[in-house]
C-alpha positions in Angstrom: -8.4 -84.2 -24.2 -12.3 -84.5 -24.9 -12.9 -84.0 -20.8 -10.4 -80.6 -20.8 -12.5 -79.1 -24.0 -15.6 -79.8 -21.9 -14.1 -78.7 -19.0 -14.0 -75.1 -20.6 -16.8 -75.2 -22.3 -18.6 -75.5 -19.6 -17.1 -73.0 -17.3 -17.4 -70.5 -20.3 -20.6 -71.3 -20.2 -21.4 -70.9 -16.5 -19.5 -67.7 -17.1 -21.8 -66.2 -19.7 -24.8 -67.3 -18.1 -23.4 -65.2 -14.9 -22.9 -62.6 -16.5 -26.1 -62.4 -18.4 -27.6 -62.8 -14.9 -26.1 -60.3 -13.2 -25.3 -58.0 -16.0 -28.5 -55.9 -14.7 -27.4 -55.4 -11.5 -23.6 -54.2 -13.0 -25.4 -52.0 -15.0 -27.8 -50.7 -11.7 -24.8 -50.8 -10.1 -22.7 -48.5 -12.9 -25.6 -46.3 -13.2 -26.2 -45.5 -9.6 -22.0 -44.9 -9.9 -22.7 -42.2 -12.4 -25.2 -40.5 -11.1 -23.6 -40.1 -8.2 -20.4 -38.6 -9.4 -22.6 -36.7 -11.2 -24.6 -35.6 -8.2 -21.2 -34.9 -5.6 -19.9 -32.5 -8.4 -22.7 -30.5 -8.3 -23.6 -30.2 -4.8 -19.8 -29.5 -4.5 -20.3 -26.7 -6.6 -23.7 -25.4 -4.9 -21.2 -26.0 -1.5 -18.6 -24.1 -3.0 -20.5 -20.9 -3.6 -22.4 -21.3 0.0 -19.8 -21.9 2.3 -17.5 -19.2 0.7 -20.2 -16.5 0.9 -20.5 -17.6 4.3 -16.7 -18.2 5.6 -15.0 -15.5 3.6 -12.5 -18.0 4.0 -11.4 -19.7 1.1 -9.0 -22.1 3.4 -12.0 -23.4 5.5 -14.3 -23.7 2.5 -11.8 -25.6 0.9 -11.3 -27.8 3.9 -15.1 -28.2 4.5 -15.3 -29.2 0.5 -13.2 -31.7 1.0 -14.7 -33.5 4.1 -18.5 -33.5 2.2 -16.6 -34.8 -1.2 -15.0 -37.5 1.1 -17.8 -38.5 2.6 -20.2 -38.5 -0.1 -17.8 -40.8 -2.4 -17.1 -43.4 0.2 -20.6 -43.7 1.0 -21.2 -43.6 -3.2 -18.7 -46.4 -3.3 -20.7 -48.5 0.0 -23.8 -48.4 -2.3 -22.1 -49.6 -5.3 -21.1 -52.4 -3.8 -23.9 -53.5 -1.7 -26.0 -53.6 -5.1 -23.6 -56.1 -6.5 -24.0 -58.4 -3.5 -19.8 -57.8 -2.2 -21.6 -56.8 1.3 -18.1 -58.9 2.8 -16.1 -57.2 0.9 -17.6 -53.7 2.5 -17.4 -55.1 5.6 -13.5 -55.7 5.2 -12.7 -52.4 3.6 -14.6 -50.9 6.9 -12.9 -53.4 8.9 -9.0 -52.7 7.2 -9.9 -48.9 7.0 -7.2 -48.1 10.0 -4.4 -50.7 8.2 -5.5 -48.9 4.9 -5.0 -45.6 6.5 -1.6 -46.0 8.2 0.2 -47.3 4.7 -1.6 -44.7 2.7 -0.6 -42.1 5.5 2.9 -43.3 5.5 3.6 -43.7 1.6 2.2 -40.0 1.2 3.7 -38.7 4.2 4.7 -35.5 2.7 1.2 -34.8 1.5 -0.7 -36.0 5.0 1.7 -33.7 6.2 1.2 -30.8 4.9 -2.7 -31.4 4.0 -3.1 -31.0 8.1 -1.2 -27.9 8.4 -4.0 -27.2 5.7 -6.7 -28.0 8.3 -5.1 -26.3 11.4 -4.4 -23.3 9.5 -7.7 -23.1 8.4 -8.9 -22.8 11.8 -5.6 -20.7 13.3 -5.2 -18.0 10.6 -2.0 -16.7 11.0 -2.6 -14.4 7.4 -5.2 -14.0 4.7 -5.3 -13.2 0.9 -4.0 -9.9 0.2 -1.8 -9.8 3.5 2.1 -9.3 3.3 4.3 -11.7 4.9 7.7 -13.3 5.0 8.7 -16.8 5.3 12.5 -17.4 5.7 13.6 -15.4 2.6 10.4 -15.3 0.7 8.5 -12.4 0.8 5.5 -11.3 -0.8 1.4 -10.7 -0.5 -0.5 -14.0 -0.5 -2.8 -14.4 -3.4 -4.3 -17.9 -2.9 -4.6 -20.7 0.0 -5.7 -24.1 -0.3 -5.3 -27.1 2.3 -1.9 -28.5 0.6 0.1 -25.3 0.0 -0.1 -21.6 -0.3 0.9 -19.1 -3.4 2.7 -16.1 -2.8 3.2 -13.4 -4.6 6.9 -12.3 -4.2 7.7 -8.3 -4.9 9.4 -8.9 -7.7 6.1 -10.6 -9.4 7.4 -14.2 -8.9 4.6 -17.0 -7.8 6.1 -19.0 -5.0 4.6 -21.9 -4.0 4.9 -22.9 0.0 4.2 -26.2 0.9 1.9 -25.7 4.2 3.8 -27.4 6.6 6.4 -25.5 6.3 4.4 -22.3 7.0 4.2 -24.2 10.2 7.7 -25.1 11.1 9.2 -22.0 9.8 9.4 -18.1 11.4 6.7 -16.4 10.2 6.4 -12.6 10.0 2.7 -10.9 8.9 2.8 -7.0 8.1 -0.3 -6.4 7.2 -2.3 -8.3 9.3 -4.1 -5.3 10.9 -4.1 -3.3 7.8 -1.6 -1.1 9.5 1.8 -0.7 8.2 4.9 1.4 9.7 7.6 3.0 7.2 10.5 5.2 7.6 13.6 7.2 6.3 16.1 9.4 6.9 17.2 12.7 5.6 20.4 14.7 6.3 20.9 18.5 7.4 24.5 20.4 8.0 24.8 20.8 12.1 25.1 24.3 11.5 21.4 24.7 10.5 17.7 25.2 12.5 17.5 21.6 13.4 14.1 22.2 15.8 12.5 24.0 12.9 13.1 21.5 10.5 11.6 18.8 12.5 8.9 21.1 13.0 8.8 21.1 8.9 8.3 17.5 8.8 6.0 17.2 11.0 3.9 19.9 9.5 4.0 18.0 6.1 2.8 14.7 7.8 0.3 16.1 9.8 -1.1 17.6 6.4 -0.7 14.3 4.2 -4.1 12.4 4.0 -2.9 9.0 4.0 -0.4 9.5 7.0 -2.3 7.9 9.8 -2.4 10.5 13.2 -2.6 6.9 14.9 -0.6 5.6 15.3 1.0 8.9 15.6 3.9 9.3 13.2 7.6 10.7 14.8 10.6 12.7 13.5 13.5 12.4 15.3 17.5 13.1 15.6 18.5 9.2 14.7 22.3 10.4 15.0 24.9 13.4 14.3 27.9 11.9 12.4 30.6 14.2 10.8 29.0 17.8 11.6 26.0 15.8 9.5 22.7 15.6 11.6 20.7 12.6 10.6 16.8 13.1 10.6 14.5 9.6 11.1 10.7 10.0 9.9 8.7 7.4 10.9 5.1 7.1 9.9 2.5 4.7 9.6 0.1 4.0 6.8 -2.9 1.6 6.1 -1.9 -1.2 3.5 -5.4 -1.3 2.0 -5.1 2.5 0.4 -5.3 1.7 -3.0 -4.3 5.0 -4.1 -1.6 5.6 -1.8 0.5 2.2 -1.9 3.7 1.9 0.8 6.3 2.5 -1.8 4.7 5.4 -3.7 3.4 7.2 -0.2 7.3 6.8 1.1 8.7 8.5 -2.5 5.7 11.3 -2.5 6.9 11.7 1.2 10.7 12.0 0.7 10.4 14.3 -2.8 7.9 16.4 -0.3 10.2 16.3 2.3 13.4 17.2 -0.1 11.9 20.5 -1.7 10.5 22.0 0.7 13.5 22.3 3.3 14.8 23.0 0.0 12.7 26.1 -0.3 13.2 27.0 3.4 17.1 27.5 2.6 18.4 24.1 4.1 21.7 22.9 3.0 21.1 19.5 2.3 24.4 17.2 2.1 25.4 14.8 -0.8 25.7 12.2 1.8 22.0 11.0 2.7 21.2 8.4 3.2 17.9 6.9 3.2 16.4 3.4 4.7 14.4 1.2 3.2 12.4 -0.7 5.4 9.0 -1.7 2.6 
C-alpha cells in the first residue's frame, strides 16, 4: 500500500514540477494565441473594406476573406504548437492533412458542396445585387451573396434563402442583367374602328414617354382579331435601374395613358380586354 501512495506522490510530483516548468511557455504559447486572433480579426476587417472597394464584388471579397482568414489561423495554430515543443505532432497534422480533408469533406458534404459553387460563382457571375432573377419558382431581386448561399428577395417581400449549389444545378433566368428590361400588354378596339390610327396613337405616346427606351425600339402591333374584337400588343422596353419609373408603375402609367386618350379620340373600347402581365 505504502509503495502505491508513493507511487502517486511522486508522479504528482513530477507532474507539478512539469508544469511549473513549462507553465511559461503555455503561457507564451496562449499569449501569442491571443494576439493572434486578435490580429486576423483586424486585418480581416482592414481586408474587408479593401478588397470590397476594390472588387465591387461582395462574393469575391468574401471568398478572398476566407482564404487570408484560413491561412492566417492555420499558420497561428503551426506557431502555437511549435512553442510548446509538439513539432511531431505539426508534422502529423501536415502529414494527415489530405485524410483529415476527405472525412471532413465527406461528413459536410452538403456544405463543401455548396461553399464551391460559392467560389465558382464568384469568379462566373451569372447575377449581382439588385439584379432580378428566377430560380425554379422563386423569383425575386437578389439582396445579398456570400460563398454558402444567396438571399433573395421574392416580390411579395419574402427573404428566400438559396443554397449555392443549387443556383448551379437548377435553370436560371437573369432579367436584369443588362439593366434592360422588356414589358408588354394588350388593349382591345371594335373591328369597326381606325385601327392604323390607333397604332399610330400608341406609338406617339411611347415615343413621347421619357423612360420608354427608343432602343431597343418599342413595337405596337395587331397580336390577334377574335370576335369582331381587334387585339392591340405594346411592347416596350425600359431600364430596371429608373428609380423613379419602376416596371410596374411605368406599365400602369402606360396603360391608364393608353386607356384615356383613345378614349378621348372617340374609340369604343370593349368590356372584354384583356391585358398581360409579363413583370
Amino acid at each position: 500500500m505504502n509503495a502505491e501512495i508513493n507511487t502517486f506522490t511522486n508522479s504528482t510530483y513530477e507532474s507539478w514540477n512539469n508544469l511549473i516548468n513549462h507553465l511559461p511557455t503555455v503561457l507564451l504559447a496562449v499569449l501569442i494565441l491571443v494576439l493572434g486572433l486578435f490580429s486576423i480579426k483586424m486585418i480581416n476587417k482592414y481586408a474587408k473594406k479593401t478588397l470590397i472597394k476594390k472588387a465591387k464584388d461582395p462574393l469575391i471579397a468574401d471568398f478572398m476573406l476566407s482564404i487570408i482568414s484560413l491561412v492566417l489561423t492555420v499558420f497561428l495554430l503551426v506557431i502555437c504548437l511549435g512553442v510548446l515543443g509538439f513539432d511531431n505532432v505539426t508534422n502529423n497534422i501536415l502529414a494527415g492533412a489530405g485524410i483529415t480533408t476527405f472525412i471532413i469533406g465527406f461528413a459536410l458534404k452538403d456544405i463543401g458542396e455548396n461553399f464551391l459553387a460559392g467560389i465558382l460563382m464568384a469568379f462566373q457571375r451569372p447575377f449581382r445585387i439588385g439584379d432580378l432573377i428566377q430560380i425554379e419558382n422563386i423569383k425575386g431581386k437578389v439582396i445579398e451573396m456570400n460563398l454558402r448561399s444567396t438571399t433573395v428577395k421574392t416580390l411579395d417581400g419574402i427573404d428566400a434563402y438559396i443554397p449555392n449549389a443549387s443556383i448551379l444545378k437548377n435553370n436560371l433566368e437573369n432579367f436584369t442583367i443588362d439593366q434592360l428590361m422588356r414589358n408588354d400588354f394588350t388593349i382591345a378596339i371594335n373591328h369597326d374602328e381606325n385601327t392604323e390610327n390607333a397604332l399610330k396613337i400608341i406609338e406617339t405616346l411611347l415615343e413621347e414617354n421619357e423612360f420608354v427606351l427608343k432602343f431597343p425600339k418599342y413595337a405596337v402591333v395587331v397580336e390577334k382579331i377574335e370576335n369582331d374584337i381587334v387585339f392591340i400588343a405594346v411592347f416596350y422596353w425600359y431600364r430596371t435601374d429608373e428609380v423613379k419609373a419602376p416596371g410596374g408603375k411605368l406599365k400602369s402609367d402606360l396603360q391608364l395613358l393608353v386607356y384615356k386618350t383613345l378614349k378621348s379620340e372617340k374609340y369604343n373600347l370593349p368590356s372584354t380586354t384583356v391585358s398581360i402581365e409579363r413583370i
